[in-house]
VMD Tcl script that builds the backbone (N, CA, C; Angstrom):
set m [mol new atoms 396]
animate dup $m
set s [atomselect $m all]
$s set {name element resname resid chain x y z} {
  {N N UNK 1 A -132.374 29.517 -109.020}
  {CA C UNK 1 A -131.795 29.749 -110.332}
  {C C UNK 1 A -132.322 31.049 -110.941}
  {N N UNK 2 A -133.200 31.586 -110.604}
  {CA C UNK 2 A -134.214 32.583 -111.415}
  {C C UNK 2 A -133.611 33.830 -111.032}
  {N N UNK 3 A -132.758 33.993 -109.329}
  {CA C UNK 3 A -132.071 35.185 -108.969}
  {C C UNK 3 A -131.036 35.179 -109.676}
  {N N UNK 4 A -129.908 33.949 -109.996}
  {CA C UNK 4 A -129.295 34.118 -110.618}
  {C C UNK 4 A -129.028 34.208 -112.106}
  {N N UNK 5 A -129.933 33.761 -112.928}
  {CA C UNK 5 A -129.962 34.329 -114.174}
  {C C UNK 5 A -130.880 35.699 -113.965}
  {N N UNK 6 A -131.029 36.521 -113.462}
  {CA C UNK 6 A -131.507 37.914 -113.752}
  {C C UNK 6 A -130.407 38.379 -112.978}
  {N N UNK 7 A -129.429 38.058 -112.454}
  {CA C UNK 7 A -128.450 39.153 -111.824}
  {C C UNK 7 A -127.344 39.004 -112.676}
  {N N UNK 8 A -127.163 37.175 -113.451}
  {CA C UNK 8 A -125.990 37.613 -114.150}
  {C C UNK 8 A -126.122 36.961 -115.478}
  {N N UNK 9 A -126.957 36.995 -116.115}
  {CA C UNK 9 A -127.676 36.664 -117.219}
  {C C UNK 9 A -127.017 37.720 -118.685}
  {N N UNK 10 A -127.078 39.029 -118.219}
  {CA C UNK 10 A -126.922 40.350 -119.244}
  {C C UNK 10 A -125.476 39.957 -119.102}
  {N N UNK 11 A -124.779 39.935 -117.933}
  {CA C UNK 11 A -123.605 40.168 -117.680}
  {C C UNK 11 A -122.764 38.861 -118.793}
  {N N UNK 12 A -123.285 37.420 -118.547}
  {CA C UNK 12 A -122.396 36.860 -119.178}
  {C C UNK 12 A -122.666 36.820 -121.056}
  {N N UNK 13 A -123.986 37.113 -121.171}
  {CA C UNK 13 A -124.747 37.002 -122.845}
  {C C UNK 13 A -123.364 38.089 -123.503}
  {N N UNK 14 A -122.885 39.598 -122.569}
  {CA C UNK 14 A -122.201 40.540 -123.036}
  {C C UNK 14 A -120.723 39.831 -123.198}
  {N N UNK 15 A -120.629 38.607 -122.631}
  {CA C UNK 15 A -118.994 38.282 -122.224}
  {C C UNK 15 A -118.912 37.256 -123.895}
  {N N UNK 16 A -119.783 36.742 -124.075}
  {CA C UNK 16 A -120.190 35.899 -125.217}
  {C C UNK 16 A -120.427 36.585 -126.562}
  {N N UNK 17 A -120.982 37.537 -126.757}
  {CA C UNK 17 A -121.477 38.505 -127.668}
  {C C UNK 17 A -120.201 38.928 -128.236}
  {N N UNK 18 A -118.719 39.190 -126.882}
  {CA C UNK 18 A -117.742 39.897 -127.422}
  {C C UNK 18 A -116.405 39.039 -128.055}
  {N N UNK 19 A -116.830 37.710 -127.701}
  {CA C UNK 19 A -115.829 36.827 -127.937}
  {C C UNK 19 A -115.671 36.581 -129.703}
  {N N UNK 20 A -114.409 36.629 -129.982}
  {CA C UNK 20 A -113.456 36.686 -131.210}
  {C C UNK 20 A -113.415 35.421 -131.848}
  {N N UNK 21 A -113.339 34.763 -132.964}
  {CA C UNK 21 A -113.796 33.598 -133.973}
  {C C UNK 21 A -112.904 32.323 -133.234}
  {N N UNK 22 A -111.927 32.962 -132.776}
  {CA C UNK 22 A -111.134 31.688 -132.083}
  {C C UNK 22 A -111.268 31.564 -130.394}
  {N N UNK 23 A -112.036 32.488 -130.161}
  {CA C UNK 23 A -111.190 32.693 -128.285}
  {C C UNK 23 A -112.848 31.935 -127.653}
  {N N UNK 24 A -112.105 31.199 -126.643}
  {CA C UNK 24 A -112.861 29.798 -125.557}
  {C C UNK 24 A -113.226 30.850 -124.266}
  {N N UNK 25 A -114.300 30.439 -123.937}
  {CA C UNK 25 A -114.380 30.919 -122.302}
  {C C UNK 25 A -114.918 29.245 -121.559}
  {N N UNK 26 A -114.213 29.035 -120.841}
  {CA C UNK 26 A -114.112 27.484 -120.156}
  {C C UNK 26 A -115.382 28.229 -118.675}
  {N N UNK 27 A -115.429 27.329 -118.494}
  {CA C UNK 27 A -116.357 27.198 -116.896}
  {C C UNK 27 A -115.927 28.333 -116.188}
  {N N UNK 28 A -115.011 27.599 -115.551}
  {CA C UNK 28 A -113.892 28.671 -114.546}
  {C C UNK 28 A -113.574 29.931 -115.151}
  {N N UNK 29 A -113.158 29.938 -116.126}
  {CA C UNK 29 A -113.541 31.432 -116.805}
  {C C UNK 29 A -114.592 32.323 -116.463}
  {N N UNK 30 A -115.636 32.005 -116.697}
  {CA C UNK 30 A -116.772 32.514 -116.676}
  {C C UNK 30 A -116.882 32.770 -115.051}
  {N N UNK 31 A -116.487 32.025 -114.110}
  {CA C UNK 31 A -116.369 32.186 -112.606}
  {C C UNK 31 A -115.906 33.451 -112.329}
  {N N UNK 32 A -115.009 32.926 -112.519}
  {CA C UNK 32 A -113.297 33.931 -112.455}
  {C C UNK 32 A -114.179 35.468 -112.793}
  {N N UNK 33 A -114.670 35.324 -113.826}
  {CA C UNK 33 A -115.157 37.177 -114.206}
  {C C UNK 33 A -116.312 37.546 -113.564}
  {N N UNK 34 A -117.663 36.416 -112.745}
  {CA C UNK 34 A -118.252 37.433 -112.186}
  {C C UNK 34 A -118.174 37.332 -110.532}
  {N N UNK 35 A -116.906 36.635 -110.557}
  {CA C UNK 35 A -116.538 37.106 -109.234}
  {C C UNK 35 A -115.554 38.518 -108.995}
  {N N UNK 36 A -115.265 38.592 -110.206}
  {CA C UNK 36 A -114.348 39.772 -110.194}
  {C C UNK 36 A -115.302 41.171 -110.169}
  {N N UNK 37 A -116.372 40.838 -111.203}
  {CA C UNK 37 A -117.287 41.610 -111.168}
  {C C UNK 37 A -118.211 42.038 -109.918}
  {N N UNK 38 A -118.441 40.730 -109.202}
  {CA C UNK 38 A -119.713 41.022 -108.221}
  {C C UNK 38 A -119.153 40.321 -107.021}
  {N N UNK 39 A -118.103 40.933 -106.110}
  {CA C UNK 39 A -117.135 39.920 -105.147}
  {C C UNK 39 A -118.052 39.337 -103.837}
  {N N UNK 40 A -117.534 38.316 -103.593}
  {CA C UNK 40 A -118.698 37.647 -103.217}
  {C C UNK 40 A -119.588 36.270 -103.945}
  {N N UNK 41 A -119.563 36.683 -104.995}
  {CA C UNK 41 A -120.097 35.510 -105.845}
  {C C UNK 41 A -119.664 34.437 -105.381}
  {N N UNK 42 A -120.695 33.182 -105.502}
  {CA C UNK 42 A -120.198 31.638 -105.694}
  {C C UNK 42 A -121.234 30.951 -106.169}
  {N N UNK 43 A -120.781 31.182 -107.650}
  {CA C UNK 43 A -121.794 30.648 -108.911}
  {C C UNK 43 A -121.061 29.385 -109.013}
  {N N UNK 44 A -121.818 27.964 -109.224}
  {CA C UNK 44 A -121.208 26.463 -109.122}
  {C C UNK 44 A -121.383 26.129 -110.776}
  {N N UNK 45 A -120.612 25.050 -111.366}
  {CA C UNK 45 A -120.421 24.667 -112.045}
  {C C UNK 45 A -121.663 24.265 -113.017}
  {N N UNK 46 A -122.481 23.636 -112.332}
  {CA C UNK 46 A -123.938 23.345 -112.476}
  {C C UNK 46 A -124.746 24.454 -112.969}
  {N N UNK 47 A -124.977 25.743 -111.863}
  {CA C UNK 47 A -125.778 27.253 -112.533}
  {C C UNK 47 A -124.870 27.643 -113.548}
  {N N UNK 48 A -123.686 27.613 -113.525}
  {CA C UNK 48 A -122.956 28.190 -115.061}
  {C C UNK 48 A -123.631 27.418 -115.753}
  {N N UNK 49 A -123.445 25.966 -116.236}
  {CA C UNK 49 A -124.719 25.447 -117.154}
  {C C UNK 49 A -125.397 25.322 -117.302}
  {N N UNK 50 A -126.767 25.305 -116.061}
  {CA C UNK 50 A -128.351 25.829 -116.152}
  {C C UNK 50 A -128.379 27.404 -117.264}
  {N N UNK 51 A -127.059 28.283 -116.452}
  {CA C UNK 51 A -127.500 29.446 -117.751}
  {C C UNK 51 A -127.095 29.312 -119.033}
  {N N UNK 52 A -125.876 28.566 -119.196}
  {CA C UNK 52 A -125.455 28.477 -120.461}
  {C C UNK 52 A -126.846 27.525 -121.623}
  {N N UNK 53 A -127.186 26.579 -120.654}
  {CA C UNK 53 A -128.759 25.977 -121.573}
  {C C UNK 53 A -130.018 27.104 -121.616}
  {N N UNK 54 A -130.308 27.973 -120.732}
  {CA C UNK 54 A -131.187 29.083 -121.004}
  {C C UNK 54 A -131.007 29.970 -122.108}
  {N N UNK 55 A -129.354 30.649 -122.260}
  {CA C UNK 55 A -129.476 31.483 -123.134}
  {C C UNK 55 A -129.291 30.103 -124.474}
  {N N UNK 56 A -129.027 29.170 -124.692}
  {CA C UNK 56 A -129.161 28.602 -125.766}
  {C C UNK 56 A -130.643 28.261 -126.351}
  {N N UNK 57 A -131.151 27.533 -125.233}
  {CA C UNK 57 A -132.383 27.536 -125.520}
  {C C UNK 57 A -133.578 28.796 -125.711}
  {N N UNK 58 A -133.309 29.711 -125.508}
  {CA C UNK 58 A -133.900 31.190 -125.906}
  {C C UNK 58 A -132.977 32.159 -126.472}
  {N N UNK 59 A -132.098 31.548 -127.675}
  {CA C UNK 59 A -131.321 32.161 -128.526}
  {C C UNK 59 A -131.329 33.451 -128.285}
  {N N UNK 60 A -130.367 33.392 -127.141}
  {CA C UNK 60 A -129.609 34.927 -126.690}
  {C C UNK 60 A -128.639 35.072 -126.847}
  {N N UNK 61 A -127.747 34.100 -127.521}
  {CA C UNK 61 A -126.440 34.072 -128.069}
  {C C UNK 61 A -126.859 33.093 -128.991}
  {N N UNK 62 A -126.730 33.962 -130.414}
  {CA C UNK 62 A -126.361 32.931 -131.601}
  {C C UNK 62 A -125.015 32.149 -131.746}
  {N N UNK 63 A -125.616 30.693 -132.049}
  {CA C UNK 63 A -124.232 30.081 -132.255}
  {C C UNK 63 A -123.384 29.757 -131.453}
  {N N UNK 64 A -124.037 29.829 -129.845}
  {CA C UNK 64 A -122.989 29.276 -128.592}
  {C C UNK 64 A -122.939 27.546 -128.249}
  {N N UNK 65 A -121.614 27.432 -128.711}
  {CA C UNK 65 A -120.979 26.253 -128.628}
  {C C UNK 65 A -120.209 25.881 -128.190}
  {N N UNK 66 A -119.519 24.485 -127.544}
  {CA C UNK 66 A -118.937 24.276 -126.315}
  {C C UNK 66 A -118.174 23.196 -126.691}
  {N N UNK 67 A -116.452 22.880 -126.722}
  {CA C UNK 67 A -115.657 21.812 -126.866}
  {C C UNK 67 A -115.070 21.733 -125.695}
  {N N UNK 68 A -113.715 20.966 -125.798}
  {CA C UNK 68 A -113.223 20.889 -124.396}
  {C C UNK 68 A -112.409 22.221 -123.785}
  {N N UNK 69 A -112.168 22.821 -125.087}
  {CA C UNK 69 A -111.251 24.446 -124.677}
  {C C UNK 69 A -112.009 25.600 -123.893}
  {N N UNK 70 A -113.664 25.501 -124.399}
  {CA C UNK 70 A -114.567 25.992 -123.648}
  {C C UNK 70 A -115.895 26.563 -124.467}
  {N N UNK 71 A -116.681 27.137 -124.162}
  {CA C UNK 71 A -117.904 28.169 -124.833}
  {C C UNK 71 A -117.151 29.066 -126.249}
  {N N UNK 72 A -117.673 28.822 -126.910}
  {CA C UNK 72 A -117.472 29.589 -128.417}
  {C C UNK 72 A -118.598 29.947 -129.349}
  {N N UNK 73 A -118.330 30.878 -130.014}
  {CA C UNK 73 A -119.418 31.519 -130.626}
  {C C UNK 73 A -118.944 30.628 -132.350}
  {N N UNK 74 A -120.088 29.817 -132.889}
  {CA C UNK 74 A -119.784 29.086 -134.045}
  {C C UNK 74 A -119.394 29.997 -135.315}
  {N N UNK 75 A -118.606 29.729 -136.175}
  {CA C UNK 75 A -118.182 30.729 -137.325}
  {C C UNK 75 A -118.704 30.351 -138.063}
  {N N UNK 76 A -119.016 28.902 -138.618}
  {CA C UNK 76 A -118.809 28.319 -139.896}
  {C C UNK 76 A -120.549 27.015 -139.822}
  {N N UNK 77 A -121.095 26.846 -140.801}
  {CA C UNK 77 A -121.730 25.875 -140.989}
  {C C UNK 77 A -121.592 24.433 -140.510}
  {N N UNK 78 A -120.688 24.601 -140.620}
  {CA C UNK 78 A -119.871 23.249 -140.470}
  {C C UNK 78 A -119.589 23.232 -139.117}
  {N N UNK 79 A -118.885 23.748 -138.399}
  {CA C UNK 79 A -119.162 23.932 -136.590}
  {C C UNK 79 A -120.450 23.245 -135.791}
  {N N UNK 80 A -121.337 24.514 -137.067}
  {CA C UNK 80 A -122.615 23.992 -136.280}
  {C C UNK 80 A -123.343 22.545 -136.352}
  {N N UNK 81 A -122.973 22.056 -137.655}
  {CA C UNK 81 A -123.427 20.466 -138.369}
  {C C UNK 81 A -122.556 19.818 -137.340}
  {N N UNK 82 A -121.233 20.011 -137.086}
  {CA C UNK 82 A -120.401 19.280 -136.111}
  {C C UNK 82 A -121.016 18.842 -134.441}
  {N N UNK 83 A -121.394 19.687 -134.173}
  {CA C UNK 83 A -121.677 20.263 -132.511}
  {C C UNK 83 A -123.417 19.077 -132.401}
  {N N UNK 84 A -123.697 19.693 -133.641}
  {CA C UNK 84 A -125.518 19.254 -133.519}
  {C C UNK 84 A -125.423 17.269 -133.810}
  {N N UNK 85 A -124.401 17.429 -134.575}
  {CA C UNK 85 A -124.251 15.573 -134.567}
  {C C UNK 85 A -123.930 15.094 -132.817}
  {N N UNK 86 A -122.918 15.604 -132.452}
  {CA C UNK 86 A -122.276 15.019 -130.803}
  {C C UNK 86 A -123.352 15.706 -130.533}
  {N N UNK 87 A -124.263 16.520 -130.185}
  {CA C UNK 87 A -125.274 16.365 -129.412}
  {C C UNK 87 A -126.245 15.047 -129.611}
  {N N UNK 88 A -126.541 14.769 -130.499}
  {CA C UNK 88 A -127.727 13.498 -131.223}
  {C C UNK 88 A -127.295 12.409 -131.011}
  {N N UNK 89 A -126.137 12.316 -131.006}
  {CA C UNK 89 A -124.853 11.378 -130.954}
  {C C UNK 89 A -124.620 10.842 -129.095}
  {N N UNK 90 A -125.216 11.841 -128.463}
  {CA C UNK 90 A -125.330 11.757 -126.874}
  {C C UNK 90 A -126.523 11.277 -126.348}
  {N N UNK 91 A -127.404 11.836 -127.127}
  {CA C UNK 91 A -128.780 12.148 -126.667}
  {C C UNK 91 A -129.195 10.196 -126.823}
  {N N UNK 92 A -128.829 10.223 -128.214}
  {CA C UNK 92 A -129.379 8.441 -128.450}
  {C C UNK 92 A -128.325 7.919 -127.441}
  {N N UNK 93 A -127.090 7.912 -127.309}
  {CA C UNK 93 A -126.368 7.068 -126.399}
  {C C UNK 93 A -127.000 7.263 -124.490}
  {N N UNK 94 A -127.912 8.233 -124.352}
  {CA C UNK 94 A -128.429 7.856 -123.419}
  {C C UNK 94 A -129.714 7.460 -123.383}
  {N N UNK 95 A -130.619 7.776 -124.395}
  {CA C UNK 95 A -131.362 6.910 -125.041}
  {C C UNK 95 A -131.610 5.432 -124.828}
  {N N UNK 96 A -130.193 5.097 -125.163}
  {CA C UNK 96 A -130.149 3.500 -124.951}
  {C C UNK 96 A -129.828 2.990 -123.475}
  {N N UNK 97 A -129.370 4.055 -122.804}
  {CA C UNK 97 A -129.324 3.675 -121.348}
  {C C UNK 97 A -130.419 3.343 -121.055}
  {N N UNK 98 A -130.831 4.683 -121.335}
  {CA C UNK 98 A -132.657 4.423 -120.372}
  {C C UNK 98 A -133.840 3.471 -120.977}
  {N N UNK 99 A -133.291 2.810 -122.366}
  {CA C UNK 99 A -134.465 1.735 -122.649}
  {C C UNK 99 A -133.976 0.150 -122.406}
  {N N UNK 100 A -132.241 0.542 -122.193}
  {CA C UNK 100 A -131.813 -0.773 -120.952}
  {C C UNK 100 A -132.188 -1.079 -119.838}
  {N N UNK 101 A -132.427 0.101 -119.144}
  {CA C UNK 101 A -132.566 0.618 -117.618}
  {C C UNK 101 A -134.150 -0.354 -117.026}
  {N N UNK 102 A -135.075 0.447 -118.604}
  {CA C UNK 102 A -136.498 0.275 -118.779}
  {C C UNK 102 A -136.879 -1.431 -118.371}
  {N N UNK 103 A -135.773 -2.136 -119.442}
  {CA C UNK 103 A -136.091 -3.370 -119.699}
  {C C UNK 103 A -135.149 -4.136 -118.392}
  {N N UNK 104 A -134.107 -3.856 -117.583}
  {CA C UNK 104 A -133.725 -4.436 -116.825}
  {C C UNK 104 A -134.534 -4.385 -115.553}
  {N N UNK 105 A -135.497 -2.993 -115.409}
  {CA C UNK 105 A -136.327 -2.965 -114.497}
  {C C UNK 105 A -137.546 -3.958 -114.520}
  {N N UNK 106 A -137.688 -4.284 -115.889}
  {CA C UNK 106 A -138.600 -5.349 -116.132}
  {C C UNK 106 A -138.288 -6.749 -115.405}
  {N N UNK 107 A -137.305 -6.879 -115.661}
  {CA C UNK 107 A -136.586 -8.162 -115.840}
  {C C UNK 107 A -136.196 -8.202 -114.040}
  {N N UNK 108 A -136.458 -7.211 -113.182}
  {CA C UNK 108 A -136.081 -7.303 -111.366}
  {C C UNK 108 A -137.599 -7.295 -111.298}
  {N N UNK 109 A -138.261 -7.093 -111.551}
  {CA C UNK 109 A -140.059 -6.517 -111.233}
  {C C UNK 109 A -140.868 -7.108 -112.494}
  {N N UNK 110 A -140.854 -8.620 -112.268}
  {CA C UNK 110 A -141.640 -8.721 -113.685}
  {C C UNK 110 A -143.148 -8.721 -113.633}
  {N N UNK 111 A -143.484 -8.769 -112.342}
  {CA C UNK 111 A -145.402 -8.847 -112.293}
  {C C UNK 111 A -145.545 -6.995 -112.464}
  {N N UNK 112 A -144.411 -6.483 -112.019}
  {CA C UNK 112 A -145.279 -4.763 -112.132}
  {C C UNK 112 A -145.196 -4.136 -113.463}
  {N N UNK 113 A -144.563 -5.052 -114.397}
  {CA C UNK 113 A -144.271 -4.432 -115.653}
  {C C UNK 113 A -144.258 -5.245 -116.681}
  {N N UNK 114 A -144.662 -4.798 -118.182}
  {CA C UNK 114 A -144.811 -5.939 -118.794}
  {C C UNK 114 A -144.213 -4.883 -120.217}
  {N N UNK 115 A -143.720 -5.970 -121.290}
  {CA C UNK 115 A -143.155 -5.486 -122.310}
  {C C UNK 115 A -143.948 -4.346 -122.970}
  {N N UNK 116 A -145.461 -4.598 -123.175}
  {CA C UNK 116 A -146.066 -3.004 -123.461}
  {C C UNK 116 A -146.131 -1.827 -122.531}
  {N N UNK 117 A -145.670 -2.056 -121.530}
  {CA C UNK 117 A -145.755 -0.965 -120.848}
  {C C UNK 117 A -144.715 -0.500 -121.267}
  {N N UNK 118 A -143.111 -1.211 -120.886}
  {CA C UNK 118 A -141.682 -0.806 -121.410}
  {C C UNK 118 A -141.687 0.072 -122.342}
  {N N UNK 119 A -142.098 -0.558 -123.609}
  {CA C UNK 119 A -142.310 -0.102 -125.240}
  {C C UNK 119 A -142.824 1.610 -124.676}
  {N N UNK 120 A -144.129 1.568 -124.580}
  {CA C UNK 120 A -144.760 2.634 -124.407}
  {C C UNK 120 A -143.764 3.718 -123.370}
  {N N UNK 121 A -142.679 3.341 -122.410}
  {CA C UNK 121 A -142.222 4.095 -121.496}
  {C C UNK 121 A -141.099 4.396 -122.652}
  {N N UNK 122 A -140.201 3.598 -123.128}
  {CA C UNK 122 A -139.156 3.670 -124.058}
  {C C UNK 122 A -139.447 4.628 -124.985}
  {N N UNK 123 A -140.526 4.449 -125.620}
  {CA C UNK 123 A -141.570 5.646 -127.062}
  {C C UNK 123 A -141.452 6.824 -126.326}
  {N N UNK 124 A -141.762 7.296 -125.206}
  {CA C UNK 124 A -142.121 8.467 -124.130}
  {C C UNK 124 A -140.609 9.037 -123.723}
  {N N UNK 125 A -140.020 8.204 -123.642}
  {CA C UNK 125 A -138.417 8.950 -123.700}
  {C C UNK 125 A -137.835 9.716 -125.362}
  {N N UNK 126 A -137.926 8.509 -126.160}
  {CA C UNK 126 A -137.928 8.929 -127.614}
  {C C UNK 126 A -138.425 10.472 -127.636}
  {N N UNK 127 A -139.582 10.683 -127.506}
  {CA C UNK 127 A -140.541 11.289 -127.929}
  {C C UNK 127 A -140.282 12.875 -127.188}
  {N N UNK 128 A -139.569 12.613 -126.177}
  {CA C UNK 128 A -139.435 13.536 -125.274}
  {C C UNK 128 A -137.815 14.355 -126.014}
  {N N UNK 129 A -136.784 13.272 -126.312}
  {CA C UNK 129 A -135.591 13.925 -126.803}
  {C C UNK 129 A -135.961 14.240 -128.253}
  {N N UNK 130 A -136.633 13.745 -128.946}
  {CA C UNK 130 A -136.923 14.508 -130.588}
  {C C UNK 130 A -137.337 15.729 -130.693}
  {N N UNK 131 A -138.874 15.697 -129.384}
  {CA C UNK 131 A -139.257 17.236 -128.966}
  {C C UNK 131 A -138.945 17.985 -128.554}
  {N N UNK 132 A -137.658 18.049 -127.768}
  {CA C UNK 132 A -136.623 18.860 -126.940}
  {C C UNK 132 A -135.835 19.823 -127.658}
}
mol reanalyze $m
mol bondsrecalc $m
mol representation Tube
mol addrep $m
């Protein structure tokens, strides 16, 4: 991953930087241009979103946000209040997977695990998506 965000890292932050209050760049989009750019390429669906979480997470594009039309640069307050709820809104809905997961593992393995351990593994997931 590290070759490929330093070879096409500048390249896509510039493709984002230039995008207009309404205009989407989808996955395949983003393909489509640095294969055009660098022929040969075969960047997968997956490294397009390893980079798209890098430059978010080291705010290299302000305001990059993602519906089903594609990557967008946020205009409005309200975009961003929108986007940051369905993220929280995900994060707890898997949340609750994994403190089902926790307790059904209990419930197949009950001598290796006991409800304080659960608790304490369940808290450690919590704790991990609040800090994230």
């Amino acid at each position: 991953m590290e070759n490929i965000k330093s070879a096409f890292l500048p390249f896509i932050i510039s493709y984002f930087q230039k995008l207009g209050k309404d205009e989407r760049l989808t996955n395949s989009q983003i393909q489509s241009k640095l294969l055009a750019s660098f022929p040969g390429t075969n960047v997968t669906d997956i490294e397009i979103r390893g980079l798209i979480n890098h430059i978010r997470n080291n705010n290299l594009v302000i305001g990059l946000l993602a519906d089903k039309k594609g990557y967008f640069i946020a205009s409005s307050k309200n975009e961003y209040e929108k986007y940051i709820q369905s993220l929280i809104g995900r994060a707890n809905a898997i949340m609750q997977v994994a403190t089902s997961l926790m307790f059904q593992k209990n419930m197949k393995y009950p001598n290796e695990y006991n409800n304080e351990k659960i608790n304490k593994e369940a808290e450690g997931v919590r704790n991990t998506l609040i800090n994230s």
